[in-house]
C-alpha positions in Angstrom: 3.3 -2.8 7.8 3.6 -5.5 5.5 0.6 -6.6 3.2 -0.7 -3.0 4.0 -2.6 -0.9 1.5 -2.0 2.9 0.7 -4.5 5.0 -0.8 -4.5 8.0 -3.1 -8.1 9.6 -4.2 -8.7 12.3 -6.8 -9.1 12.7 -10.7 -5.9 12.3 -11.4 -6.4 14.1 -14.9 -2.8 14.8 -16.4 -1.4 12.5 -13.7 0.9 15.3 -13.4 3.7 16.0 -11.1 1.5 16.4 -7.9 0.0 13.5 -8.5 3.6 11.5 -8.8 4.4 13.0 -5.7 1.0 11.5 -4.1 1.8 8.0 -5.7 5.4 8.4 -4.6 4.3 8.9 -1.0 2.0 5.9 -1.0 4.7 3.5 -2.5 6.9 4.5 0.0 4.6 3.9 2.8 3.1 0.5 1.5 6.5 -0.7 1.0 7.3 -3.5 -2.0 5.2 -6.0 -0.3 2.1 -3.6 0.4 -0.3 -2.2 -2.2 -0.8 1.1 -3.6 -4.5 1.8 -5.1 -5.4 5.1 -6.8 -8.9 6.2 -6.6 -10.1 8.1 -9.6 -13.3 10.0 -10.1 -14.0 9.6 -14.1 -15.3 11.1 -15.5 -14.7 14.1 -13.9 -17.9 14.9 -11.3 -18.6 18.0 -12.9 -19.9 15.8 -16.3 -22.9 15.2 -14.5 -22.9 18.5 -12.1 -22.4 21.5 -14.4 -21.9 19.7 -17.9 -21.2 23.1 -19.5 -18.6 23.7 -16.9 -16.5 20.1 -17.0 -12.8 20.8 -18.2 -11.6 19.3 -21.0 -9.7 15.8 -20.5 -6.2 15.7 -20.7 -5.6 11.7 -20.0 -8.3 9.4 -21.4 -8.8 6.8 -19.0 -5.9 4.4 -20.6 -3.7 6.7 -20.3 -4.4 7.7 -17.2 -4.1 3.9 -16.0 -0.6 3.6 -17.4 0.5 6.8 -16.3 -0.2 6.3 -12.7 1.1 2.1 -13.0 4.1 3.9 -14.3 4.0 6.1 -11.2 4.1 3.4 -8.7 0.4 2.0 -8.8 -1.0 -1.5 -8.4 -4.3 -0.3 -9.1 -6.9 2.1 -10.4 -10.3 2.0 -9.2 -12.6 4.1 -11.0 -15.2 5.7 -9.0 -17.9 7.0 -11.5 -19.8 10.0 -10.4 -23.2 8.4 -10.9 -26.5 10.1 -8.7 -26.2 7.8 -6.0 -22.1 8.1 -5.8 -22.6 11.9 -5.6 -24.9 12.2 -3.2 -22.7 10.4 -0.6 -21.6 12.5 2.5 -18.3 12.9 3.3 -19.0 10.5 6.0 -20.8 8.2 3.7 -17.8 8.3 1.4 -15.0 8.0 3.4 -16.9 5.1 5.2 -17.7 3.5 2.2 -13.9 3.9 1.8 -12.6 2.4 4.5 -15.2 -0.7 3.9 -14.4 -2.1 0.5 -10.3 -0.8 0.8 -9.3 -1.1 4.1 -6.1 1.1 4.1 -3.6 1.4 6.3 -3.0 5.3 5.0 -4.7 8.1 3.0 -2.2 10.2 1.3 -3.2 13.4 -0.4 -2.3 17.0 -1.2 -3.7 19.9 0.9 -6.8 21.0 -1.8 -8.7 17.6 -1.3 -12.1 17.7 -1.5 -14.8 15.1 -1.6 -18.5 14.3 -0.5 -22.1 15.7 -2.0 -20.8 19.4 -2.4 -17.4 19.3 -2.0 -17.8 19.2 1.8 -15.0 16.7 2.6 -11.6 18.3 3.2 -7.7 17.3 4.4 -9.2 17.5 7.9 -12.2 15.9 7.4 -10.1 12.8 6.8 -8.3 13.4 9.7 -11.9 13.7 11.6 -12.8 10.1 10.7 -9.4 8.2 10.5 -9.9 6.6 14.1 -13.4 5.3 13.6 -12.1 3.9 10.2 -8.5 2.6 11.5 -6.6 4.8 8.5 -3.7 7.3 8.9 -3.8 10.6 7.0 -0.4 11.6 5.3 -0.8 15.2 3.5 1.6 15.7 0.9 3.2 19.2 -0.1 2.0 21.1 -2.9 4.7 20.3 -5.9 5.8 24.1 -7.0 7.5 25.2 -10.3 9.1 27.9 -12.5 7.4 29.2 -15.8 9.1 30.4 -18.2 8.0 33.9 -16.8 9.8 33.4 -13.7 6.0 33.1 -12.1 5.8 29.9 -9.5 3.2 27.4 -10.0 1.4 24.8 -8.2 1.3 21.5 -10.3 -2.3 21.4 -11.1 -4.6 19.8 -13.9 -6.1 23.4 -14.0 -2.3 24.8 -15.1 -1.4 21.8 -17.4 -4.9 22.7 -19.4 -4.5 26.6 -19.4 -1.0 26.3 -20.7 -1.9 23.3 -22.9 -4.9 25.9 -24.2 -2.6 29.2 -24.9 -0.1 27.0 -27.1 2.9 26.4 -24.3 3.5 23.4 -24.1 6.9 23.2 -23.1 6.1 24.6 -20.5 3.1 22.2 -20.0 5.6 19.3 -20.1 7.5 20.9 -17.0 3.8 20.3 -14.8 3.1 17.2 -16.2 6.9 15.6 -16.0 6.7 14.4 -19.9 5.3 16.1 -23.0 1.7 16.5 -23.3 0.2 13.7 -25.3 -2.4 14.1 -27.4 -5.1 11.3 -28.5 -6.6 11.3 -31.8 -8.3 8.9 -34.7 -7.6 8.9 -38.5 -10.5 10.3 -40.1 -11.1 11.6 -43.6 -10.0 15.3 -44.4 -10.3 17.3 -47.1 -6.9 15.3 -48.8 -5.0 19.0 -49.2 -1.7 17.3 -47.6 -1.9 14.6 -50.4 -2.2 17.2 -53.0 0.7 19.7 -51.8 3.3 17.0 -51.4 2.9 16.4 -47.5 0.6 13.6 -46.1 -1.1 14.0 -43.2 -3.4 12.3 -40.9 -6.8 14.4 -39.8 -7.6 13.7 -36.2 -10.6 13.6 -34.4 -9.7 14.2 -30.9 -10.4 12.2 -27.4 -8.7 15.0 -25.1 -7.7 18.5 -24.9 -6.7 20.3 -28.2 -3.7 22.6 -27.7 -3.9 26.6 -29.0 -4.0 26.9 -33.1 -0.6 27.1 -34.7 1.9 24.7 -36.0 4.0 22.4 -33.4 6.8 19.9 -33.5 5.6 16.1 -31.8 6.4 12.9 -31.4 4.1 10.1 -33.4 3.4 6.5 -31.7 2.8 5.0 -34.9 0.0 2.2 -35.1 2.7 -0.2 -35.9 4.9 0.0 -33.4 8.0 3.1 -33.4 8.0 6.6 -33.6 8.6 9.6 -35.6 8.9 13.0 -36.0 5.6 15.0 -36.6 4.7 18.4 -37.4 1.4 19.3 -36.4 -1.3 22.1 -37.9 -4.0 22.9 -35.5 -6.2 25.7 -37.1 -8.7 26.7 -39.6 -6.6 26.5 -42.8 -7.1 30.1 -43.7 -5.3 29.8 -46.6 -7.8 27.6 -47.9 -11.1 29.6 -46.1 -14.2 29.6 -47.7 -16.1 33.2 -46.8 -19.5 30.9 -47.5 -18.2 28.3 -44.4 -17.8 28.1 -41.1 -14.3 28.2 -39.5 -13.7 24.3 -38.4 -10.7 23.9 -36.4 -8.7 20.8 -37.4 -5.8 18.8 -36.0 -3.9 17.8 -38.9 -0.5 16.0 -38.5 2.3 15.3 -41.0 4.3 12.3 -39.6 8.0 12.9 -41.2 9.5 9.8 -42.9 6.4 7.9 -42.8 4.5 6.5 -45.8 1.3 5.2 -43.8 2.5 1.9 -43.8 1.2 -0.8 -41.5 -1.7 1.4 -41.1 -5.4 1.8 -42.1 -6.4 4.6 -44.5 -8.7 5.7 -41.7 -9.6 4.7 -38.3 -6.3 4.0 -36.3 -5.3 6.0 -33.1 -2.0 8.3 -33.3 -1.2 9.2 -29.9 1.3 12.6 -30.5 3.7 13.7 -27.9 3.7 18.1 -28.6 7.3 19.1 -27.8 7.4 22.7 -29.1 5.1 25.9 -30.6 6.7 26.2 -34.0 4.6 29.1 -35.0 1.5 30.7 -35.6 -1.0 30.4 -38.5 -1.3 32.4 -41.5 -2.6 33.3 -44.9 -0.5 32.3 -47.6 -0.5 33.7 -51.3 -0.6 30.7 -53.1 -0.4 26.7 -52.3 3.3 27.2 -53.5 4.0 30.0 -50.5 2.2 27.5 -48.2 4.8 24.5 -49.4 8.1 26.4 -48.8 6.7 27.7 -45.4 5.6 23.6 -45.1 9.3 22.8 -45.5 11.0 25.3 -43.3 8.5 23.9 -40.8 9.6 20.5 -41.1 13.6 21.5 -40.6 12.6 23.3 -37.3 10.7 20.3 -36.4 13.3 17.7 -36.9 15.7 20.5 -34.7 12.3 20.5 -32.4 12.6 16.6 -31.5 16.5 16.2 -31.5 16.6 18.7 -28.7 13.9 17.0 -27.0 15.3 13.8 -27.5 18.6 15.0 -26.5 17.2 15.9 -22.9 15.6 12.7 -22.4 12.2 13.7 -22.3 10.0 10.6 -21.4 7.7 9.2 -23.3 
């Protein structure tokens, strides 16, 4: 139906594989002359339900609005889970809906769930699509292979779990790209300066992968990338027993003098590739600088190989 308008509704947090296949469906159906709209809860519901109990972000909302233009998008509406929004009905909601949107279809995966406690499912849609003139198309779950040989669903749950335990390769595999990780310039302790190695300090907008050391991809403030190994951890070579652990995300961009940037303050959006290694207590700074430079050659091997197979950006 020309001119028609295809909806998608969920968090969309990763905009991960599943959620390509959604968009997919809903470009397919709108056609190049109809309109695709995703409908995003954001911050996630549970930020104002069970604060202690909201996951951790993986796509800041920017992000999240490229990745799903990129997708096949027109539009993202963000619904914010204010009192009012969240004590809608599923009835309410879907009506609500069908008032200010007016699609032609509803296309989601099987686990859907909306309305004032979850109470909306898959069929509810189908329930209430003739009093609100939609069509509901359901959408396979998108399935794949771990490096374990275990099969699993494409989820935001299984990007974050193998984003938390350090594998991200395999992270890259549920999301369809390498995991990118926000963070802003901030003033460190100045050890990288001091050992021969730069690096920025991050303070982080979304999820922070395991500790250990990792090769990346920099989006430099200036335009361009480069190579980047990272250092997420306590520096325990460098461990006060009178201070708390602080975990820090600290990343040496390779070939890059800082220029075009701001001491401090400037966003370095890093796309993680590869584990490297763990972290560990060196003898001396001296032990710490030759481990520093075998890191960096199995970095720059990291990011040719990952450049090699095309991985988007």
């Amino acid at each position: 139906m020309p001119g028609a308008t295809a909806l998608t509704i969920g968090t969309f947090d990763g905009a991960h594989t599943g959620h390509a296949a959604l968009v997919r469906r809903a470009r397919e159906l709108a056609g190049p002359e109809g309109t695709v709209k995703a409908l995003a809860f954001f911050p996630h519901p549970m930020t104002r339900l069970a604060p202690h109990r909201a996951p951790a972000v993986l796509t800041p909302l920017d992000e999240k609005t490229r990745l799903l233009r990129a997708l096949g998008a027109d539009e993202l509406v963000v619904l914010a889970p204010d009192d009012e929004f969240l004590a809608l009905s599923a009835e309410e909601f879907v009506a609500q809906v069908a008032r200010e949107h007016a699609p032609r279809w509803i296309v989601e995966g099987g686990d859907f769930r909306f309305g004032a406690r979850r109470a909306g499912s898959v069929d509810t849609l189908r329930a209430l699509s003739a009093a609100n003139h939609y069509e509901v198309v359901s959408v396979p779950d998108v399935e794949l292979e771990l490096a374990d040989q275990s099969v699993v669903r494409a989820s935001s749950t299984i990007a974050r779990w193998l984003i938390a335990h350090g594998r991200v390769a395999e992270a890259a595999r549920v999301l369809g790209r390498p995991y990118r990780f926000f963070g802003t310039a901030a003033p460190g302790a100045q050890r990288g300066r001091e050992l021969g190695f730069r690096t920025a300090n991050l303070v982080p907008e979304n999820l922070v992968p395991a500790e250990g050391v990792y090769a990346a991809t920099a989006h430099l403030p200036g335009g361009g990338t480069r190579d980047a190994a990272i250092s997420i951890g306590t520096n325990p070579t460098f461990a006060r027993d009178d201070a708390a652990p602080v975990v820090a995300v600290e990343a040496h961009v390779l070939d890059w003098d800082g220029g075009g940037a701001p001491d401090y303050g400037y966003r370095l959006p890093l796309d993680f590739h590869e584990w490297i290694r763990e972290q560990r207590v060196y003898s001396d700074p001296a032990a710490l600088v030759d481990q520093i430079e075998r890191d960096v050659l199995r970095v720059r091997e990291a990011c040719a190989a990952a450049a090699h197979e095309g991985s988007p950006a």
